[in-house]
N, C-alpha and C positions, 0 to 999 in steps of 0.2 A: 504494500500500500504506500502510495508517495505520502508527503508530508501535506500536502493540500485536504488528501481525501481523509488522512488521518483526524485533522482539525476540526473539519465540517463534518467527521462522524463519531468523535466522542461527544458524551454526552453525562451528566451525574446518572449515577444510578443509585438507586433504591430501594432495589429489590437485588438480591442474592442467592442463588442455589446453596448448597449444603458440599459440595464440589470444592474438593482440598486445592491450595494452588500449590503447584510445584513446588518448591525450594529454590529451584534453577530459575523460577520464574520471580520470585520474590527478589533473588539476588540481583537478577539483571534490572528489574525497578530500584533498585537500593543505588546499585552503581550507575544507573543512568543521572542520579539525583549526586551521584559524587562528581560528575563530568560537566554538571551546570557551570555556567561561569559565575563567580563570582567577585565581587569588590577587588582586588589587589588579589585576587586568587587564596586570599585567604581561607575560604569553606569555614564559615563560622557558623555551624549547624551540627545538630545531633539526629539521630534518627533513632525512632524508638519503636521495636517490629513486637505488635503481641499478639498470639496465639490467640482466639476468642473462646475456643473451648474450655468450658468451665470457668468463663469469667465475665461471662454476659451480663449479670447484676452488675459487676465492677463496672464495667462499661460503659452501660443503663446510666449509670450515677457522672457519669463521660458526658453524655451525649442521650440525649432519652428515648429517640428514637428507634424502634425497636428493630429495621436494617439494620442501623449500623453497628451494631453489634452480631445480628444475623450472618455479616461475610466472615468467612473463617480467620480472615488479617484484619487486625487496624492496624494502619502507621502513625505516628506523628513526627509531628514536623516542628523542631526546637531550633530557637535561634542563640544565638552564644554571643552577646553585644561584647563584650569584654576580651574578644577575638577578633572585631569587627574591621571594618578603615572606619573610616569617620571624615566626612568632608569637610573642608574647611569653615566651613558656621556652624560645624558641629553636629551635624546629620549625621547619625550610625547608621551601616547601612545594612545591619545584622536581618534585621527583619527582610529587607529586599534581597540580598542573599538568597537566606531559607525559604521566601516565596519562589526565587528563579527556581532552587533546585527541588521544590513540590514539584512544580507544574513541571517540569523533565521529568519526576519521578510518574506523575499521572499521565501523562503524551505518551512516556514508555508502557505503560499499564495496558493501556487504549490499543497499543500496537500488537500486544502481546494478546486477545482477546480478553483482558483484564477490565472491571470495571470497580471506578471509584466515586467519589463526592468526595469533594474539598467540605471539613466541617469545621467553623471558626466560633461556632454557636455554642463554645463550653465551658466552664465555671477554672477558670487557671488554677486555683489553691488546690482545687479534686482533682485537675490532671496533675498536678506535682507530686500531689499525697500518692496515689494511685501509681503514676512511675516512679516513684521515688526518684525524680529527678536532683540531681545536686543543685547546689546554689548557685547562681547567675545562668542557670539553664531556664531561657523561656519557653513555656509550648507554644506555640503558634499556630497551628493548623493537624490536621486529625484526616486520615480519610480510611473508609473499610477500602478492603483488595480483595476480588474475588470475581467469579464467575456471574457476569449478569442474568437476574434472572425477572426482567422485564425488556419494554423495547424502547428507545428515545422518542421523545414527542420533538413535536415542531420548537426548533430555537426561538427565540423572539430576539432580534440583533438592534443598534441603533444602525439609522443608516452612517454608512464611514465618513459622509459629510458633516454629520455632528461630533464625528469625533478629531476631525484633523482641524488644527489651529492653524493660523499665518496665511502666507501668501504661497 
Protein backbone atom coordinates (compact mmCIF):
# COMPACT_ATOMS: atom_id res chain seq x y z
CA UNK A 1 0.00 0.00 0.00
CA UNK A 2 1.68 3.51 -0.87
CA UNK A 3 1.65 6.05 1.79
CA UNK A 4 -1.31 8.05 0.03
CA UNK A 5 -3.77 5.10 0.31
CA UNK A 6 -2.27 4.20 3.79
CA UNK A 7 -3.54 8.00 5.15
CA UNK A 8 -6.85 8.08 3.45
CA UNK A 9 -7.57 4.41 4.88
CA UNK A 10 -6.67 4.56 8.50
CA UNK A 11 -9.13 5.35 10.41
CA UNK A 12 -9.63 5.11 14.86
CA UNK A 13 -11.08 2.02 15.80
CA UNK A 14 -13.28 0.82 18.32
CA UNK A 15 -14.16 -2.09 18.06
CA UNK A 16 -11.52 -5.19 18.58
CA UNK A 17 -11.46 -8.83 17.80
CA UNK A 18 -10.10 -11.15 20.76
CA UNK A 19 -7.03 -11.88 17.94
CA UNK A 20 -3.48 -11.84 19.71
CA UNK A 21 -1.18 -9.56 17.79
CA UNK A 22 2.12 -10.87 16.84
CA UNK A 23 5.08 -9.90 18.96
CA UNK A 24 6.98 -9.31 15.42
CA UNK A 25 4.13 -7.03 14.85
CA UNK A 26 4.01 -5.02 18.16
CA UNK A 27 7.85 -4.66 17.65
CA UNK A 28 7.83 -3.34 14.33
CA UNK A 29 5.14 -0.58 15.61
CA UNK A 30 7.59 0.17 18.76
CA UNK A 31 10.54 0.71 16.21
CA UNK A 32 8.64 2.52 13.78
CA UNK A 33 7.80 5.09 16.74
CA UNK A 34 11.97 4.96 17.41
CA UNK A 35 12.67 6.03 13.65
CA UNK A 36 10.38 9.26 14.05
CA UNK A 37 12.35 12.35 13.86
CA UNK A 38 12.72 14.04 16.49
CA UNK A 39 13.95 17.75 18.04
CA UNK A 40 17.99 17.44 17.82
CA UNK A 41 17.39 13.70 17.54
CA UNK A 42 17.11 13.41 21.00
CA UNK A 43 13.88 10.61 21.27
CA UNK A 44 12.66 12.17 24.48
CA UNK A 45 9.82 9.41 24.88
CA UNK A 46 9.15 6.29 26.66
CA UNK A 47 6.81 3.70 25.55
CA UNK A 48 4.96 1.67 27.74
CA UNK A 49 3.43 -1.80 25.93
CA UNK A 50 0.77 -3.61 28.28
CA UNK A 51 -0.61 -6.89 27.94
CA UNK A 52 -4.79 -6.31 28.58
CA UNK A 53 -5.38 -9.79 29.66
CA UNK A 54 -6.27 -9.78 33.02
CA UNK A 55 -6.13 -6.15 33.51
CA UNK A 56 -9.14 -4.60 31.85
CA UNK A 57 -10.50 -3.04 35.29
CA UNK A 58 -6.97 -1.41 35.60
CA UNK A 59 -7.60 -0.01 32.39
CA UNK A 60 -11.28 0.70 32.78
CA UNK A 61 -9.99 3.15 35.59
CA UNK A 62 -7.33 4.32 32.18
CA UNK A 63 -9.60 5.14 30.00
CA UNK A 64 -13.49 3.93 30.53
CA UNK A 65 -14.25 2.82 27.46
CA UNK A 66 -14.92 -0.57 27.22
CA UNK A 67 -12.75 -1.12 23.41
CA UNK A 68 -10.00 0.03 24.71
CA UNK A 69 -9.37 -2.08 27.00
CA UNK A 70 -11.10 -4.97 24.64
CA UNK A 71 -7.63 -4.98 22.15
CA UNK A 72 -5.33 -7.34 23.41
CA UNK A 73 -2.20 -4.15 23.60
CA UNK A 74 -2.52 -0.79 24.89
CA UNK A 75 0.53 1.42 24.23
CA UNK A 76 1.22 4.66 25.80
CA UNK A 77 2.88 7.25 24.80
CA UNK A 78 5.20 9.40 27.59
CA UNK A 79 7.15 12.34 26.80
CA UNK A 80 10.57 12.94 28.91
CA UNK A 81 10.70 17.01 28.88
CA UNK A 82 13.97 17.00 30.98
CA UNK A 83 15.41 15.18 27.80
CA UNK A 84 13.91 17.47 25.50
CA UNK A 85 15.76 20.67 23.02
CA UNK A 86 13.86 23.52 24.09
CA UNK A 87 13.62 26.51 21.72
CA UNK A 88 14.87 29.46 22.25
CA UNK A 89 11.76 31.39 24.24
CA UNK A 90 11.71 28.39 25.98
CA UNK A 91 9.25 25.90 24.04
CA UNK A 92 10.03 22.14 25.07
CA UNK A 93 9.56 20.22 22.50
CA UNK A 94 9.12 16.94 24.54
CA UNK A 95 5.43 16.71 23.83
CA UNK A 96 5.85 17.25 19.93
CA UNK A 97 8.56 14.75 19.91
CA UNK A 98 6.22 11.98 21.52
CA UNK A 99 3.36 13.19 19.30
CA UNK A 100 5.63 12.77 15.94
CA UNK A 101 6.61 9.26 17.15
CA UNK A 102 2.69 8.19 18.20
CA UNK A 103 1.52 8.80 14.87
CA UNK A 104 4.60 6.78 13.05
CA UNK A 105 3.83 4.24 15.73
CA UNK A 106 -0.12 4.38 14.53
CA UNK A 107 0.79 4.88 10.38
CA UNK A 108 2.87 1.67 11.10
CA UNK A 109 -0.15 -0.10 12.82
CA UNK A 110 -2.46 0.87 9.81
CA UNK A 111 0.14 -0.80 7.50
CA UNK A 112 0.55 -3.65 9.36
CA UNK A 113 -3.59 -4.40 9.21
CA UNK A 114 -3.36 -3.19 13.00
CA UNK A 115 -5.93 -0.82 14.31
CA UNK A 116 -5.62 1.82 16.86
CA UNK A 117 -7.22 5.23 18.48
CA UNK A 118 -5.14 7.96 19.72
CA UNK A 119 -6.63 8.40 23.48
CA UNK A 120 -5.79 11.74 25.22
CA UNK A 121 -9.08 11.52 27.29
CA UNK A 122 -7.32 10.10 30.61
CA UNK A 123 -6.81 11.10 34.28
CA UNK A 124 -2.51 11.57 34.37
CA UNK A 125 -2.17 10.65 38.25
CA UNK A 126 -4.20 6.96 37.20
CA UNK A 127 -1.98 6.42 34.38
CA UNK A 128 1.35 7.08 36.47
CA UNK A 129 -0.16 5.06 39.47
CA UNK A 130 -1.08 2.32 37.03
CA UNK A 131 2.44 2.40 35.07
CA UNK A 132 4.20 3.11 37.60
CA UNK A 133 6.00 5.40 35.78
CA UNK A 134 9.01 7.31 37.24
CA UNK A 135 9.39 10.84 37.97
CA UNK A 136 9.48 13.41 35.10
CA UNK A 137 7.94 10.61 32.90
CA UNK A 138 4.80 12.30 31.37
CA UNK A 139 1.90 10.04 29.76
CA UNK A 140 0.77 11.79 26.83
CA UNK A 141 -1.34 9.60 24.69
CA UNK A 142 -2.66 5.98 25.16
CA UNK A 143 -3.97 3.86 22.16
CA UNK A 144 -5.33 -0.17 22.17
CA UNK A 145 -3.21 -2.26 19.07
CA UNK A 146 -5.06 -4.98 17.65
CA UNK A 147 -7.16 -6.55 15.07
CA UNK A 148 -10.19 -4.26 13.84
CA UNK A 149 -13.11 -5.53 14.49
CA UNK A 150 -15.54 -2.87 12.94
CA UNK A 151 -15.20 -0.97 9.58
CA UNK A 152 -14.20 3.02 9.08
CA UNK A 153 -17.04 5.60 8.44
CA UNK A 154 -16.86 8.52 6.23
CA UNK A 155 -13.90 11.16 7.41
CA UNK A 156 -15.32 14.53 7.95
CA UNK A 157 -11.90 16.73 6.78
CA UNK A 158 -11.72 20.71 6.68
CA UNK A 159 -11.22 21.65 3.26
CA UNK A 160 -7.07 22.29 2.86
CA UNK A 161 -8.19 25.94 2.04
CA UNK A 162 -8.99 26.44 5.72
CA UNK A 163 -6.08 25.01 6.78
CA UNK A 164 -3.09 26.65 4.78
CA UNK A 165 -2.10 30.32 5.90
CA UNK A 166 -0.05 33.00 3.75
CA UNK A 167 0.34 33.71 0.21
Amino acid sequence: MDFFTLIESRYSVRAYSDRPVEDEKVELVLRAARLAPTAANLQPFRLVVVRTRGREAELRRLYHRKWFSEAPVVIGMCSVPSEAWTRCDGKNYADVDAAIAMDHLILAASALGLGTCWVAAFDPDVARSILKLPDGVEPLAFTPLGYPADEPSDKVRKPLADLVLGS
